[in-house]
SETIGU-964534 format. One record per atom (N, C-alpha, C, CB): residue in three letters; atom name; x, y, z. Coordinates in steps of 0.05 Angstrom, whole numbers. Glycine has a CB too. Layout:
<pt ALA; CA; <X; Y; Z>>
...
This chain:
<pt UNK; N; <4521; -266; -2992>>
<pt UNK; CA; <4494; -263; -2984>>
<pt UNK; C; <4486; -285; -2964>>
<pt UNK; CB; <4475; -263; -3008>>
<pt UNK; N; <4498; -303; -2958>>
<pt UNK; CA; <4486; -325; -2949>>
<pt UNK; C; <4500; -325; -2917>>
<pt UNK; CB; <4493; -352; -2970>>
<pt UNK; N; <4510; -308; -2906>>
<pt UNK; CA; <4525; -299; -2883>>
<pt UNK; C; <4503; -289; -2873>>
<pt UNK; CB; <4548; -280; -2885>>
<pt UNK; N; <4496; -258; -2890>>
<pt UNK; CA; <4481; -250; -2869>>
<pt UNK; C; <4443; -257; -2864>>
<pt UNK; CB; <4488; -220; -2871>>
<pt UNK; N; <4446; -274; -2886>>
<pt UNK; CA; <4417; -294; -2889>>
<pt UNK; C; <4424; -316; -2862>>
<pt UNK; CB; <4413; -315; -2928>>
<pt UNK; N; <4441; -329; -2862>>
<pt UNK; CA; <4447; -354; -2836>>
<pt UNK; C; <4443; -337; -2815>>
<pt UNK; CB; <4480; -370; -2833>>
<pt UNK; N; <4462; -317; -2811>>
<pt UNK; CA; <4454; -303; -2780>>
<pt UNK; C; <4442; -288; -2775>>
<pt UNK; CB; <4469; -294; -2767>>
<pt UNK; N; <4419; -277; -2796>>
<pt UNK; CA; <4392; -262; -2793>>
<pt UNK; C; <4366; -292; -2780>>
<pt UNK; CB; <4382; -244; -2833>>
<pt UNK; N; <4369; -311; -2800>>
<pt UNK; CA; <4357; -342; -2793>>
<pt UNK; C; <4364; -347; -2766>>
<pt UNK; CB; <4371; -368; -2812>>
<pt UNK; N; <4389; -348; -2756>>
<pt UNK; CA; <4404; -366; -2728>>
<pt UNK; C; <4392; -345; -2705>>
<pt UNK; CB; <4450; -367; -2728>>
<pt UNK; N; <4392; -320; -2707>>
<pt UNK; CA; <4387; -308; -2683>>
<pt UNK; C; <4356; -299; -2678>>
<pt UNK; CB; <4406; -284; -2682>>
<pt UNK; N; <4337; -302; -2703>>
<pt UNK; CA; <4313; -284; -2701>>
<pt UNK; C; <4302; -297; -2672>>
<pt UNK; CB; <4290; -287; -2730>>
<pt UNK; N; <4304; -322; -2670>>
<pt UNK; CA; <4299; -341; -2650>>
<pt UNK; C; <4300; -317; -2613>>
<pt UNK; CB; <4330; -371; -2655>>
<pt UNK; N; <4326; -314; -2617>>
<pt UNK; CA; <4342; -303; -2587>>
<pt UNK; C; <4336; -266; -2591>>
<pt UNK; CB; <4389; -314; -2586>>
<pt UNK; N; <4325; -259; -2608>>
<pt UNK; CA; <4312; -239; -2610>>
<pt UNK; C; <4305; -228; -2598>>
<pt UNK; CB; <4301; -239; -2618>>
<pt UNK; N; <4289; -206; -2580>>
<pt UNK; CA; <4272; -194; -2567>>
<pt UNK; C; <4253; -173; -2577>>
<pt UNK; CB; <4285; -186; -2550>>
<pt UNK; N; <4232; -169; -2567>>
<pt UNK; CA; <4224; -143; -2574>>
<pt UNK; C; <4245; -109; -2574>>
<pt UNK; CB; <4200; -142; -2554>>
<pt UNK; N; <4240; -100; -2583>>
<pt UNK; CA; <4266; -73; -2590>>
<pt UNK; C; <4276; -90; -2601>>
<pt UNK; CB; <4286; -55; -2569>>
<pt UNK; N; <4284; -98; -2604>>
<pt UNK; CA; <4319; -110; -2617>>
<pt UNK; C; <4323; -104; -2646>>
<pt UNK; CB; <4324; -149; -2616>>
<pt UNK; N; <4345; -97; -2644>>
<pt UNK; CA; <4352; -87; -2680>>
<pt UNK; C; <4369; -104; -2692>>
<pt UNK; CB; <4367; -56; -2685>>
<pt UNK; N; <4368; -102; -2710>>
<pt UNK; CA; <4383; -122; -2730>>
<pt UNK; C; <4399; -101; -2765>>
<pt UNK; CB; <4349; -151; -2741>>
<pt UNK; N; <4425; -103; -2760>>
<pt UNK; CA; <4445; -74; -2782>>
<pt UNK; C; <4456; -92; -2798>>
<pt UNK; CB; <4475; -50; -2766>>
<pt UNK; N; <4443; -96; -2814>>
<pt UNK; CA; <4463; -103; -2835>>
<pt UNK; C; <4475; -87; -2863>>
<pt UNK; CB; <4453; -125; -2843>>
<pt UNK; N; <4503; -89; -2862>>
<pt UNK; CA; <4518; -75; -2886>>
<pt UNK; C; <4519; -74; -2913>>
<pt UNK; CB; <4537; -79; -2886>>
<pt UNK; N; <4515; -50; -2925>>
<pt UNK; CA; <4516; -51; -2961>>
<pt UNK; C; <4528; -35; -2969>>
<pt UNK; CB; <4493; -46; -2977>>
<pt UNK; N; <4527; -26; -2990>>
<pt UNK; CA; <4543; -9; -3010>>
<pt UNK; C; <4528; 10; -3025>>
<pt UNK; CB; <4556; -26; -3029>>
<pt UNK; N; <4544; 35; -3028>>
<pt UNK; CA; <4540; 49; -3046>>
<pt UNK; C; <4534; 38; -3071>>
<pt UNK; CB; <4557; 62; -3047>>
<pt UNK; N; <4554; 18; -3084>>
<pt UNK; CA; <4558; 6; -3104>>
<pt UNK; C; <4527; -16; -3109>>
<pt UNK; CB; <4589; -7; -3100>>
<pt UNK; N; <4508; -14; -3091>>
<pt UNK; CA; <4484; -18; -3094>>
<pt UNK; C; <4463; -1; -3119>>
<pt UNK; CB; <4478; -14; -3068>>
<pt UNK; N; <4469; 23; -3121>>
<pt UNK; CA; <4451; 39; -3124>>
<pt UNK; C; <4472; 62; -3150>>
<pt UNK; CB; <4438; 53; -3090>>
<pt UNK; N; <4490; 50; -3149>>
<pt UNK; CA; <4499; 56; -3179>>
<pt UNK; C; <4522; 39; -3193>>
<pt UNK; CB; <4509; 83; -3180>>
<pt UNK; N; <4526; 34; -3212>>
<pt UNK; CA; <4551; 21; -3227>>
<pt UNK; C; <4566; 31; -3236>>
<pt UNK; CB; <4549; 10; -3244>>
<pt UNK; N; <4590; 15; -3235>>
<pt UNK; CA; <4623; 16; -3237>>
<pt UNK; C; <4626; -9; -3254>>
<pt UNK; CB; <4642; 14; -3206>>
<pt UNK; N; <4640; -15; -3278>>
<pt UNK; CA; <4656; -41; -3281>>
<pt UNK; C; <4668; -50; -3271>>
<pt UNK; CB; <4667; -44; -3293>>
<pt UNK; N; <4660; -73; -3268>>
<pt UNK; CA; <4683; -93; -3246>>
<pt UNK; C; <4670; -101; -3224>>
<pt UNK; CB; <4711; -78; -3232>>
<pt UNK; N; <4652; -91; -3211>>
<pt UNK; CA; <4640; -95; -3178>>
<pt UNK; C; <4613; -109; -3192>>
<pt UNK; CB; <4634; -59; -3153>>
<pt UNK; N; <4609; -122; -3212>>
<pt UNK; CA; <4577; -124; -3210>>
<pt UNK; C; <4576; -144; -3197>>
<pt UNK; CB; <4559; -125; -3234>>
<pt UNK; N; <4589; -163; -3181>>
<pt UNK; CA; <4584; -190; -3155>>
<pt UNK; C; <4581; -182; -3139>>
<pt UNK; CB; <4601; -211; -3146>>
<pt UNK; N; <4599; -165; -3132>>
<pt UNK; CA; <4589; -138; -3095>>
<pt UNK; C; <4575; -131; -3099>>
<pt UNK; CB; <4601; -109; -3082>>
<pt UNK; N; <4568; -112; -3120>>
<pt UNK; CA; <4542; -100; -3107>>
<pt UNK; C; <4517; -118; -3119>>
<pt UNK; CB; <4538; -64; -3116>>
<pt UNK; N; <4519; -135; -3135>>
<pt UNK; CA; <4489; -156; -3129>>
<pt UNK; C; <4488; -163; -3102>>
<pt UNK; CB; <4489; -187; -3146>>
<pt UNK; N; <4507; -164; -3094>>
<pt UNK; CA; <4505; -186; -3062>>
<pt UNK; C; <4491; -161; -3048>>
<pt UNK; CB; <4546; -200; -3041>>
<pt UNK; N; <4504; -134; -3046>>
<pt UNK; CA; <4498; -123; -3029>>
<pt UNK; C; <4469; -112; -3033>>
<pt UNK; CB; <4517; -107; -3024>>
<pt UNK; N; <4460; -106; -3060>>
<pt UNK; CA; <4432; -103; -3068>>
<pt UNK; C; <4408; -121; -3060>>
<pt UNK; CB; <4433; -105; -3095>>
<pt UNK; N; <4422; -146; -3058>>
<pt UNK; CA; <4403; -168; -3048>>
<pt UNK; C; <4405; -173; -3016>>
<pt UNK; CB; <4411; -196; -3064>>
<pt UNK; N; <4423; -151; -2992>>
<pt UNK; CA; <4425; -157; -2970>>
<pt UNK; C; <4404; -131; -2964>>
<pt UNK; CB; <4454; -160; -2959>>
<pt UNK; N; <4406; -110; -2987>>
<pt UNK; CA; <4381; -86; -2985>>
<pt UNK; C; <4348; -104; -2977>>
<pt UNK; CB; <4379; -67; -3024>>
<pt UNK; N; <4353; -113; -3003>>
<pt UNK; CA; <4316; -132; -3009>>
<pt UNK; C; <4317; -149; -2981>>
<pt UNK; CB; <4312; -163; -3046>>
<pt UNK; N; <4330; -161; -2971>>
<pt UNK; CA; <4334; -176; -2953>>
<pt UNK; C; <4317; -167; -2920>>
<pt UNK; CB; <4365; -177; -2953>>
<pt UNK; N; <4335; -145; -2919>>
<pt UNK; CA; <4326; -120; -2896>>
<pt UNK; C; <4294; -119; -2902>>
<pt UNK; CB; <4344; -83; -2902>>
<pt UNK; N; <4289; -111; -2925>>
<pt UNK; CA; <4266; -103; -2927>>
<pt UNK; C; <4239; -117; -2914>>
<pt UNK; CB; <4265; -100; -2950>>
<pt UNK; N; <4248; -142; -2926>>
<pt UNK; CA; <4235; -167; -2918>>
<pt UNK; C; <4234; -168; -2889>>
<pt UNK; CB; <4248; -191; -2928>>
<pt UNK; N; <4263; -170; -2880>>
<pt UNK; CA; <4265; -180; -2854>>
<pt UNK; C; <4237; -159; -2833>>
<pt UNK; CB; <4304; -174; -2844>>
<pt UNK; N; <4247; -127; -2843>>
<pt UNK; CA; <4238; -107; -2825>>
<pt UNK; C; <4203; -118; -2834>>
<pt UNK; CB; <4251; -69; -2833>>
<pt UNK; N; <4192; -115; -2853>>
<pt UNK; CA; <4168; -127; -2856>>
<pt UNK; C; <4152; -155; -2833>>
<pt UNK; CB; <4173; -136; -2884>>
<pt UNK; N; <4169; -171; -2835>>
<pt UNK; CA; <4160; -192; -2816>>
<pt UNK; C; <4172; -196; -2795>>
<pt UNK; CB; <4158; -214; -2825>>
<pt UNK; N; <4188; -179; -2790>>
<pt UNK; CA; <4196; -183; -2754>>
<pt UNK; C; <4185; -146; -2749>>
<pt UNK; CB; <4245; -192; -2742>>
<pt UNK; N; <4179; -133; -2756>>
<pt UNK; CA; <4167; -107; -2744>>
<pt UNK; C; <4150; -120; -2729>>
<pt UNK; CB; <4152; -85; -2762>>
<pt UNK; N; <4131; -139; -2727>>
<pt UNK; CA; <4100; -142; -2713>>
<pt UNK; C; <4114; -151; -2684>>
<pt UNK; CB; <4074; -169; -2731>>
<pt UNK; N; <4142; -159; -2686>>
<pt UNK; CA; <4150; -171; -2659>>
<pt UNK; C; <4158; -143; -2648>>
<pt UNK; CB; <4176; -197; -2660>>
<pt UNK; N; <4161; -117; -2663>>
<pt UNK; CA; <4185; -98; -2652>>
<pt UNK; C; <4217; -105; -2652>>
<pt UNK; CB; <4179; -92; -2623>>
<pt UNK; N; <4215; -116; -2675>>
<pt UNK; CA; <4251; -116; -2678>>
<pt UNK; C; <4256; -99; -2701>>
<pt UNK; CB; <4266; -150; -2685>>
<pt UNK; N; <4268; -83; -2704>>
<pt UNK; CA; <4275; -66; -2727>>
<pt UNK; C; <4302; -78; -2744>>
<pt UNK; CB; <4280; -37; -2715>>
<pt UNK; N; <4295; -72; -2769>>
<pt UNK; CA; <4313; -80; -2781>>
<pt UNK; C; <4326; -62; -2806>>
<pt UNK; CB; <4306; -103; -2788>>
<pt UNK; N; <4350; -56; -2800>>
<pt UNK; CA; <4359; -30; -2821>>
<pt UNK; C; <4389; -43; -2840>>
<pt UNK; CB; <4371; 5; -2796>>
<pt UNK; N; <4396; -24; -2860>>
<pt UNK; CA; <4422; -18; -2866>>
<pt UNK; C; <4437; 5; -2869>>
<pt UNK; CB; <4425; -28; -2883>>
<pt UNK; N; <4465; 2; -2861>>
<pt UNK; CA; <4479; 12; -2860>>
<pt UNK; C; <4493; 9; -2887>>
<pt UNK; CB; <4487; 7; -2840>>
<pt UNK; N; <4494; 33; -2908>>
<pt UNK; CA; <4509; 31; -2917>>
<pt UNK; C; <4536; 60; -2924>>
<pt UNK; CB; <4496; 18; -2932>>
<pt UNK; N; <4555; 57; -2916>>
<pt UNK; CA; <4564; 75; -2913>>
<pt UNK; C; <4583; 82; -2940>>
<pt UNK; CB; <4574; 74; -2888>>
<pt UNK; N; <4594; 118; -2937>>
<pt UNK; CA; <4596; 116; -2974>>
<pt UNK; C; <4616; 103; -2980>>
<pt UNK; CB; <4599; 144; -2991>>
<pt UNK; N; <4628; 113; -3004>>
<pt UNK; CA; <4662; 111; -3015>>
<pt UNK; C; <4686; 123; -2989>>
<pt UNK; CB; <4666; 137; -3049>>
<pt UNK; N; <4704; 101; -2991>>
<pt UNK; CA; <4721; 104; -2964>>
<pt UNK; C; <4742; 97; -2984>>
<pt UNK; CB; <4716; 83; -2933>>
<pt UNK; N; <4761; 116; -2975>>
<pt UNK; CA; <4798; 107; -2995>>
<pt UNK; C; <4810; 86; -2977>>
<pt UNK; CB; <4829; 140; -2995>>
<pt UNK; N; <4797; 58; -2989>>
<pt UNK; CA; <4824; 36; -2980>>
<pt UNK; C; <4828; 25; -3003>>
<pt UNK; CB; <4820; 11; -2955>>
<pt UNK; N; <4837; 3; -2999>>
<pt UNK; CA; <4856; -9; -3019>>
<pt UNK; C; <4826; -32; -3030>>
<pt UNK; CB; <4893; -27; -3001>>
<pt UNK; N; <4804; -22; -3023>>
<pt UNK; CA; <4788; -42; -3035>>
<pt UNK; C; <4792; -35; -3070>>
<pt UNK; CB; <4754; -39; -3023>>
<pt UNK; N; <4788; -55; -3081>>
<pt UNK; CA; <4779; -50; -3108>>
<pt UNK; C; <4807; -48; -3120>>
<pt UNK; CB; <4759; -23; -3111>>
<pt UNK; N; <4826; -46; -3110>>
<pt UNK; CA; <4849; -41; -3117>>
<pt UNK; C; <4864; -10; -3114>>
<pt UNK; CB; <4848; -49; -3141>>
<pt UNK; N; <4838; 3; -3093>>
<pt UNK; CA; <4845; 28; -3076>>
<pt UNK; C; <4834; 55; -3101>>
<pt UNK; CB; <4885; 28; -3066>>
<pt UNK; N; <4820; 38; -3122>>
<pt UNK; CA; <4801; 46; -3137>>
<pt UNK; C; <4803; 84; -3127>>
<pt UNK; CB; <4771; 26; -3130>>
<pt UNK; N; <4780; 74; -3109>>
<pt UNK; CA; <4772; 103; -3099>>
<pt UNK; C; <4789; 126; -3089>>
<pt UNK; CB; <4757; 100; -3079>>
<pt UNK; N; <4813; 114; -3081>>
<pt UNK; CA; <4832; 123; -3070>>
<pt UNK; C; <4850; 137; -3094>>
<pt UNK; CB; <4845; 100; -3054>>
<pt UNK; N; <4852; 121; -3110>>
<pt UNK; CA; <4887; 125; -3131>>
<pt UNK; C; <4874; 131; -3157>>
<pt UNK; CB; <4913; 90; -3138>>
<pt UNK; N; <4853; 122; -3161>>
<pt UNK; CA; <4841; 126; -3191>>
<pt UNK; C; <4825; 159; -3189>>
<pt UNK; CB; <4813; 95; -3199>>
<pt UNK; N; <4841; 178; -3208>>
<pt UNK; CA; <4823; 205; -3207>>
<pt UNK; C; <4793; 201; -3220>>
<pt UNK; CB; <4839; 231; -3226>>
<pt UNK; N; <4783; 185; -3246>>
<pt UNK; CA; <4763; 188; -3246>>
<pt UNK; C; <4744; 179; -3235>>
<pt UNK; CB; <4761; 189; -3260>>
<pt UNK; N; <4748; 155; -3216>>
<pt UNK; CA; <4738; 144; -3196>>
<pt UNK; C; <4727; 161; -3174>>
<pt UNK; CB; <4756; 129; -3189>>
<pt UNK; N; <4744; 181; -3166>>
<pt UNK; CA; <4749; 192; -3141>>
<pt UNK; C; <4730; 216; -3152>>
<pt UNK; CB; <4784; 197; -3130>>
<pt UNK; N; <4730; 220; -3177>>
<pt UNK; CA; <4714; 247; -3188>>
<pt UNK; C; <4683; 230; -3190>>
<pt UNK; CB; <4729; 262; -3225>>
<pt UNK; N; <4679; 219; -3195>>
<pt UNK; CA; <4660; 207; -3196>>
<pt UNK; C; <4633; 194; -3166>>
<pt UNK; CB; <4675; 188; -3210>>
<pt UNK; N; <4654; 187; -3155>>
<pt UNK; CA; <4640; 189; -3118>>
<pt UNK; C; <4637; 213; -3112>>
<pt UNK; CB; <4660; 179; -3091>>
<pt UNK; N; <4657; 232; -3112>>
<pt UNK; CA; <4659; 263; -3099>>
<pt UNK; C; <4626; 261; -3110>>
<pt UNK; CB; <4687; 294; -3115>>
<pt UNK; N; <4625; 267; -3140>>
<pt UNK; CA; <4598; 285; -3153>>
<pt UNK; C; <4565; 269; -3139>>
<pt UNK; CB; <4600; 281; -3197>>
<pt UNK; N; <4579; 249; -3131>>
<pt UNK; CA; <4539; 238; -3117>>
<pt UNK; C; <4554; 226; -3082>>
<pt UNK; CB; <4515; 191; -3148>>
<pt UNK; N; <4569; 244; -3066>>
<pt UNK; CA; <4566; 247; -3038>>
<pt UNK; C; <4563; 275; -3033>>
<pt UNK; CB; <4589; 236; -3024>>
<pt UNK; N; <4544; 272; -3008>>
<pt UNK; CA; <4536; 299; -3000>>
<pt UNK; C; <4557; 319; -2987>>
<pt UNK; CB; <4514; 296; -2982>>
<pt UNK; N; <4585; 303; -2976>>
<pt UNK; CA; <4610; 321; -2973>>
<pt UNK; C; <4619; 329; -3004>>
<pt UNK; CB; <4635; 304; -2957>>
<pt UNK; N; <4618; 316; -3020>>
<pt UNK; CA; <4638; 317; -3053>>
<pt UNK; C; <4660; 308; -3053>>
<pt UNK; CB; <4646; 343; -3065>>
<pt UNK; N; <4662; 288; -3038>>
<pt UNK; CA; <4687; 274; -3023>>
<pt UNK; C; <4692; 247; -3022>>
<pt UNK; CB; <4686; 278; -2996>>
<pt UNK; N; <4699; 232; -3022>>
<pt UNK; CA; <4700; 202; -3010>>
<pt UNK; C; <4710; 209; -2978>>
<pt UNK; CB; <4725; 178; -3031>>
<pt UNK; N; <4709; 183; -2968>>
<pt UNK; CA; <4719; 185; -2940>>
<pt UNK; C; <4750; 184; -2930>>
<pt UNK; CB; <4707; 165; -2928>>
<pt UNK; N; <4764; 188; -2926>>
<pt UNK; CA; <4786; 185; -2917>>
<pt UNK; C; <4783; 167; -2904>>
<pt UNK; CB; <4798; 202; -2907>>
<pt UNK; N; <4809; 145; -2894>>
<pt UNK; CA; <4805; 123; -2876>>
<pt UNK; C; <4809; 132; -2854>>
<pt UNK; CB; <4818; 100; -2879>>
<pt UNK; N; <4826; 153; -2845>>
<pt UNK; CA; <4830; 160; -2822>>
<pt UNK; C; <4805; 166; -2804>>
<pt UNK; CB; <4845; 180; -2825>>
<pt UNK; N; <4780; 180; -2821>>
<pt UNK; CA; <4764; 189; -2804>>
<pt UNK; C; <4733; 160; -2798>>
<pt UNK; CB; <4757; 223; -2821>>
<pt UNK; N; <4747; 150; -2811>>
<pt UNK; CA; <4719; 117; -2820>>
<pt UNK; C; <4734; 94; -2805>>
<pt UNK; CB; <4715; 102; -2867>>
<pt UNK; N; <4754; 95; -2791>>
<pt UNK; CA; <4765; 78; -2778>>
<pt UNK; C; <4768; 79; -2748>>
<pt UNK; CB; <4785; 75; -2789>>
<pt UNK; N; <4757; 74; -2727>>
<pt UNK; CA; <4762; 69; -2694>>
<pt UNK; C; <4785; 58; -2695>>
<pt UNK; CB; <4741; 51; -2675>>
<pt UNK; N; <4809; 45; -2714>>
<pt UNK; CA; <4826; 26; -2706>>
<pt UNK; C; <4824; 9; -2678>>
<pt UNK; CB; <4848; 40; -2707>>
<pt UNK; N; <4797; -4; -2673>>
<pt UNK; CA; <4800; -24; -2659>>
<pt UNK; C; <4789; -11; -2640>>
<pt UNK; CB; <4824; -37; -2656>>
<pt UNK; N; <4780; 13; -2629>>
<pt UNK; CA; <4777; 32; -2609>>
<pt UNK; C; <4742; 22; -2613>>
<pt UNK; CB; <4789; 70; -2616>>
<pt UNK; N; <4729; 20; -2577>>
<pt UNK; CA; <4698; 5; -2580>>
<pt UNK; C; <4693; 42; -2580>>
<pt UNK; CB; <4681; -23; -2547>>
<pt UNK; N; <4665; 42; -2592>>
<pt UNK; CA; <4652; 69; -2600>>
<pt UNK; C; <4645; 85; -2571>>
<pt UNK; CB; <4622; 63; -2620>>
């Protein structure tokens, strides 16, 4: 949490009007799993964070959002999502595909958008 608190702090400065500000969370925000409850506090508290931020820099016109994108099969978690069936049954039933992501399709490998 203290990453994207320093460089939300370091840049509001060099800011502009429009300017947006994305910072990343988790699914694992907005429901529980054993084992992740340090991720997703962090990422719950980068939610409240946004909130704030978009509250007192809106009056400048800087927007401030998150991104959080769903369950993706990598080796996070120990590829959890990936290798574990009730895991994988469990994301499917609360994404709007019924799916987790494949990495193939969640990855640019390095490719700019």
């Amino acid at each position: 949490m203290r990453a994207p608190l320093a460089l939300t702090q370091a840049s509001v400065g060099l800011l502009g009007e429009d300017s947006r500000v994305r910072l990343v969370s988790s699914g694992l925000a907005r429901f529980a799993l054993p084992g992740y409850g340090a991720y997703a506090a962090m990422k719950g508290a980068v939610e409240v964070l946004s909130r704030y931020d978009a509250r007192e820099l809106g009056e400048r016109g800087i927007r401030v959002n998150v991104i959080a994108p769903g369950a993706i099969e990598t080796d996070f978690g120990g590829g959890a999502v990936r290798d574990n069936p009730q895991v994988n049954a469990f994301v499917s039933a609360r994404t709007a595909l019924g799916r987790p992501g494949p990495l193939r399709t969640s990855c640019r490998c390095g490719k700019a958008p």
